[in-house]
C-alpha positions as a LaTeX table, in Angstrom:
\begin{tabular}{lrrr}
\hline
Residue & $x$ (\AA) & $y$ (\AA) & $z$ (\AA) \\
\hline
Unk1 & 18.65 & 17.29 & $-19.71$ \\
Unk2 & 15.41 & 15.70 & $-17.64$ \\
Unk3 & 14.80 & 17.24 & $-14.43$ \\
Unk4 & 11.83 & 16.73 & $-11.92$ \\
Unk5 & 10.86 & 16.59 & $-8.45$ \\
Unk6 & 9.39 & 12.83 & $-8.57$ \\
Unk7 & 11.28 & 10.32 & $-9.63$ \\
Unk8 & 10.50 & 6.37 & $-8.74$ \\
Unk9 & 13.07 & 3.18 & $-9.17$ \\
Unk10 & 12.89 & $-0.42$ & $-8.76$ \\
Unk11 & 14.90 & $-2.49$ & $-6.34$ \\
Unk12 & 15.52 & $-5.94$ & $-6.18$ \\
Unk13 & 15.54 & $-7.22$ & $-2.45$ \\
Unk14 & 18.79 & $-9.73$ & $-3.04$ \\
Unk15 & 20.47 & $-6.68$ & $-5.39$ \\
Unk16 & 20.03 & $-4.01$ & $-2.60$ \\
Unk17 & 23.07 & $-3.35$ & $-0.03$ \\
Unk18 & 21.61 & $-4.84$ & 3.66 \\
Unk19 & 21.91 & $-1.16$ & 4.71 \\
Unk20 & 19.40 & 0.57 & 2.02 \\
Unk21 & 17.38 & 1.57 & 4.60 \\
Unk22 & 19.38 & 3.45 & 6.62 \\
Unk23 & 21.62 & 5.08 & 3.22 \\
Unk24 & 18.34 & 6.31 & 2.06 \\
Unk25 & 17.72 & 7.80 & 5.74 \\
Unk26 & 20.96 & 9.73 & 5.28 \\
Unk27 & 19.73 & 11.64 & 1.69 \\
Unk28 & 17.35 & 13.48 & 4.00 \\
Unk29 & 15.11 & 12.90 & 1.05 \\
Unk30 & 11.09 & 12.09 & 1.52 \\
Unk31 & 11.66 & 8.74 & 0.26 \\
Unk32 & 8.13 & 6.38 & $-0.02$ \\
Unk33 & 8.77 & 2.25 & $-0.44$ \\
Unk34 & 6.20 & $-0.21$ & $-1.01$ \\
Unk35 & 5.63 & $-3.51$ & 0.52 \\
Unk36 & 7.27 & $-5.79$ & $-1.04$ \\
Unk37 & 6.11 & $-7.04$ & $-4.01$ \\
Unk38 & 6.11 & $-10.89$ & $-3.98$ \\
Unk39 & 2.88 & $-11.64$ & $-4.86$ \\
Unk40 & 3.05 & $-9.91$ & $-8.57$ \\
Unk41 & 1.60 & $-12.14$ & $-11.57$ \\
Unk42 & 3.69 & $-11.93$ & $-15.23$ \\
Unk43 & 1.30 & $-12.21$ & $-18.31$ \\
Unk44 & 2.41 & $-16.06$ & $-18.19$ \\
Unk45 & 0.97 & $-16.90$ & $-14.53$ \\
Unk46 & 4.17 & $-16.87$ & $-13.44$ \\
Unk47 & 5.57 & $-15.12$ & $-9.97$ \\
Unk48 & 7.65 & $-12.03$ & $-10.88$ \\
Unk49 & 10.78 & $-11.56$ & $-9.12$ \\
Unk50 & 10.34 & $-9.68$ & $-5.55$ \\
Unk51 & 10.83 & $-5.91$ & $-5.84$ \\
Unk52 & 10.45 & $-2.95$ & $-4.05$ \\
Unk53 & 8.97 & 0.52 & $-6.05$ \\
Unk54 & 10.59 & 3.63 & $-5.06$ \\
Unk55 & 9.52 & 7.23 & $-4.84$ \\
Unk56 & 11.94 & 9.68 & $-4.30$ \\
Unk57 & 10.42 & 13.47 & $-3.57$ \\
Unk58 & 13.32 & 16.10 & $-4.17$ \\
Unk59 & 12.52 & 19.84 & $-2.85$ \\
Unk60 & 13.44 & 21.36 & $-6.30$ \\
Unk61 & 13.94 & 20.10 & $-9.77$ \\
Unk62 & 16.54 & 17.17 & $-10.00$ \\
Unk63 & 18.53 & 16.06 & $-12.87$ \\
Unk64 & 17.85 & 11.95 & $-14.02$ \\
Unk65 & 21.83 & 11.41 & $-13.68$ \\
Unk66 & 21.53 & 12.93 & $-10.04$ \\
Unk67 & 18.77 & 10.71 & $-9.48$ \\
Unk68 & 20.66 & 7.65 & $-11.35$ \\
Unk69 & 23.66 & 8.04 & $-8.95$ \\
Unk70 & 21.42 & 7.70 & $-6.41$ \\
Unk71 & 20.12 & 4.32 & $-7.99$ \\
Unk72 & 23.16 & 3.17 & $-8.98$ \\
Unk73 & 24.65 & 3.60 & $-5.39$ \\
Unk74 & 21.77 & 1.11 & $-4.07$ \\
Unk75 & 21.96 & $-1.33$ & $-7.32$ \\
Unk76 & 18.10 & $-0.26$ & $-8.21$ \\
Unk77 & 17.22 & 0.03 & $-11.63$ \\
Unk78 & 17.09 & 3.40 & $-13.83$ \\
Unk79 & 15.09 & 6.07 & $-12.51$ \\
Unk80 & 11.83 & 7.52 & $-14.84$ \\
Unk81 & 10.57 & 10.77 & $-14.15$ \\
Unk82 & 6.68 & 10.84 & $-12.48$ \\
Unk83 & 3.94 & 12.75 & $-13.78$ \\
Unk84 & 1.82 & 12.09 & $-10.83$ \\
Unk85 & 2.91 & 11.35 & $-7.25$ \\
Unk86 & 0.12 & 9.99 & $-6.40$ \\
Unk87 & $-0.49$ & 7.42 & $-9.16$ \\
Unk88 & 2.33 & 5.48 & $-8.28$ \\
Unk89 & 1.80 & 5.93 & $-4.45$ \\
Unk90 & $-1.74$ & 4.13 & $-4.80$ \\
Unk91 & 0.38 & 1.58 & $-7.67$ \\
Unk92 & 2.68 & 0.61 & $-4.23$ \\
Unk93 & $-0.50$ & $-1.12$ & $-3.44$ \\
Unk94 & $-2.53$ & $-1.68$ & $-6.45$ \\
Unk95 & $-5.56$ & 0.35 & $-5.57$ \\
Unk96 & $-6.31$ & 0.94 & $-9.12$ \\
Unk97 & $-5.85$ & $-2.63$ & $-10.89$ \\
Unk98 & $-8.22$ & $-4.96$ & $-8.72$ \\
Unk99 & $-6.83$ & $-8.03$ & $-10.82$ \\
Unk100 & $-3.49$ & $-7.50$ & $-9.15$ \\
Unk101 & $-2.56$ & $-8.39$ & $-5.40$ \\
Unk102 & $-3.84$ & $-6.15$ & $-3.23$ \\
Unk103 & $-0.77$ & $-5.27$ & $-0.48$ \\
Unk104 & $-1.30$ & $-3.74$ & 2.53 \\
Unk105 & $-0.65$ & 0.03 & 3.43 \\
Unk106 & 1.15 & $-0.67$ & 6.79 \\
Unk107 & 4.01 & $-2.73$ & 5.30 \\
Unk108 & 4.63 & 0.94 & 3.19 \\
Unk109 & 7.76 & 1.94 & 4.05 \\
Unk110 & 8.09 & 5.99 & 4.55 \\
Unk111 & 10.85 & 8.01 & 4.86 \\
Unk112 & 12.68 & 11.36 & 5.83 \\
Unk113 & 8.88 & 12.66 & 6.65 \\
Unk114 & 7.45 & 11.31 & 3.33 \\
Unk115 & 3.27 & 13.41 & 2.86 \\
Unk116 & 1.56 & 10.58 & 2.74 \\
Unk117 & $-1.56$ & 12.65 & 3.31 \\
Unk118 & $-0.83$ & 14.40 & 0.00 \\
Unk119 & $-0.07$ & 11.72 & $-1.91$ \\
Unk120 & $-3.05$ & 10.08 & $-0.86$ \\
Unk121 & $-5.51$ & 12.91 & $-1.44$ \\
Unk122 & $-8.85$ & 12.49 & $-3.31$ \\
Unk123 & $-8.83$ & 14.50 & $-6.36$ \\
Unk124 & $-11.48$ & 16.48 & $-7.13$ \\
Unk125 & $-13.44$ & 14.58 & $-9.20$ \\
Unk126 & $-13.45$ & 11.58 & $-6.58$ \\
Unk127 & $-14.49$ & 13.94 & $-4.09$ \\
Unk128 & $-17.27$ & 15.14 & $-6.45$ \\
Unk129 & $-18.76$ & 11.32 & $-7.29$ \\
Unk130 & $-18.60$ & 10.67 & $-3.22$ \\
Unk131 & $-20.67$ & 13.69 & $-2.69$ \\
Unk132 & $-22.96$ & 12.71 & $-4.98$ \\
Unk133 & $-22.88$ & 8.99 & $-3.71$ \\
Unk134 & $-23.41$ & 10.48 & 0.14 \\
Unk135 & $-26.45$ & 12.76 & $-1.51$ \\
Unk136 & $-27.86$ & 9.60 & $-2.21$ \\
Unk137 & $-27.00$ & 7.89 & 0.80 \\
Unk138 & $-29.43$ & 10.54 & 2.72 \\
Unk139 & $-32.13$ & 9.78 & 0.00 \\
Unk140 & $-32.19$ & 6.01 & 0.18 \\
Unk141 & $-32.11$ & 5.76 & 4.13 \\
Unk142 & $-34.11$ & 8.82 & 5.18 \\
Unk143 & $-31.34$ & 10.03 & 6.90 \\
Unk144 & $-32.33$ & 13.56 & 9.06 \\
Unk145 & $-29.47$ & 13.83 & 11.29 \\
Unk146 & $-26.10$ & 14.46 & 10.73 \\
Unk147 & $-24.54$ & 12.61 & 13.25 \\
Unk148 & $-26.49$ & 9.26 & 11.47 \\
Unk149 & $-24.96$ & 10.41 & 8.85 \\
Unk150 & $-21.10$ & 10.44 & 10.20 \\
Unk151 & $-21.97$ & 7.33 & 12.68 \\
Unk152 & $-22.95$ & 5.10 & 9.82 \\
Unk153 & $-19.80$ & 6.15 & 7.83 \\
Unk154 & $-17.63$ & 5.29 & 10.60 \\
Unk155 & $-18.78$ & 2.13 & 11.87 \\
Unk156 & $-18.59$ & 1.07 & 8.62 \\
Unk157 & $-15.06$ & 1.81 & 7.53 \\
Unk158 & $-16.09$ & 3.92 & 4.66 \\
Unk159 & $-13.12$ & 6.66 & 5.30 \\
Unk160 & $-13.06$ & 8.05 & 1.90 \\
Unk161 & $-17.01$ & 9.06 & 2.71 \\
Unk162 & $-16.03$ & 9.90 & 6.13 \\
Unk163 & $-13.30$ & 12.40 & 5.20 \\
Unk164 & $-15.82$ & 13.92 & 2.60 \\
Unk165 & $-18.55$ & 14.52 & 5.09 \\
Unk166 & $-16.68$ & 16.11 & 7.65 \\
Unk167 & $-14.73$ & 18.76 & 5.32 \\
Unk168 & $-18.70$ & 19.53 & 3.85 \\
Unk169 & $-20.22$ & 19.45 & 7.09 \\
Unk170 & $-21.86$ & 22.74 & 5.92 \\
Unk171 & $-23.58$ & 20.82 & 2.58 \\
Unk172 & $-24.45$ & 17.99 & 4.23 \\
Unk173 & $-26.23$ & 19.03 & 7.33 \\
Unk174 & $-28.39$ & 21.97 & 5.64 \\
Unk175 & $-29.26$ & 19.18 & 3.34 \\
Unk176 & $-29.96$ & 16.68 & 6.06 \\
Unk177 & $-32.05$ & 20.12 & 7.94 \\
Unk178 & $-33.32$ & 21.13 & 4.76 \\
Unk179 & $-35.15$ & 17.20 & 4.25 \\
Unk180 & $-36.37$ & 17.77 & 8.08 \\
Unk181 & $-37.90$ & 20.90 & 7.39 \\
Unk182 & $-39.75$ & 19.92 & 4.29 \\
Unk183 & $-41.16$ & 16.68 & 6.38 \\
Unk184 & $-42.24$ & 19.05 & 8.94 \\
Unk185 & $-43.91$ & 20.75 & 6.99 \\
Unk186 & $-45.51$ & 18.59 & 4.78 \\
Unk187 & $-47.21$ & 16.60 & 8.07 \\
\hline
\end{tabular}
């Protein structure tokens, strides 16, 4: 039999009881919803029907007909087992597929004390190309302070860049020093 800890559904806005909300509240399970998804294109150019996705974060492994009663209690459709939580978090809003509608994060619906944080998380590899990216950052613009640095980052909204630069404060500013010294000395 399937188990897992992740499991996601579909629901249907019109199919879902006018208290799914608050039933979902009462699992006690960290429960993530997307915005709605009205805006969604079929390969005709058609609209596709509204719908809600569903993640549903159990503390242990969970059985699919467990999870299906769940569903079936709420009229959503079958459950599938995740392999990554946060693929289909950043799929709520179609980070990844820039052809598709681009929702909003603040019409995501979390519950029961959902992580977004860690379903959010830059893996390592991202982290790894925006280091490299910020490196260059510092090259291009001359940058030799590290507060520039974290100033520009802000004011321009680049968060993922932000979030890298402060937890490699350490990297960054002995490069920044390091590119101050060798001026220096070079003059």
């Amino acid at each position: 039999m399937k188990k897992g800890r992740l499991w996601a559904s579909v629901g249907y806005p019109e199919s879902l009881p006018t208290d799914w909300k608050d039933k979902l509240i009462e699992t006690g399970l960290q429960i993530a919803v997307s915005p709605l998804h009205d805006k969604d294109i079929d390969p005709t150019g058609e609209v596709k029907k509204a719908h809600y996705h569903f993640i549903f974060n159990y503390d242990g492994p969970t059985t699919y007909n467990h999870v299906k009663e769940l569903c079936d209690s709420l009229n959503m459709t079958i459950p599938i087992k995740l392999e990554s939580l946060r693929g289909m978090y950043r799929y709520h809003l179609h980070l990844d597929n820039p052809d598709k509608f681009q929702y909003d994060d603040r019409d995501r619906i979390l519950l029961n004390g959902f992580d977004s944080k860690s379903a959010d998380a830059l893996t390592s590899t991202e982290i790894d190309k925006l280091t490299t990216e910020i490196l260059a950052f510092i090259d291009d613009n001359d940058v030799l302070e590290y507060s520039d640095l974290l100033y520009y980052l802000r004011v321009n909204d680049l968060v993922n860049m932000l979030n890298v630069a402060k937890s490699h404060t350490i990297l960054f500013n002995t490069y920044i020093r390091s590119k101050r010294h060798k001026i220096s000395k070079n003059a």
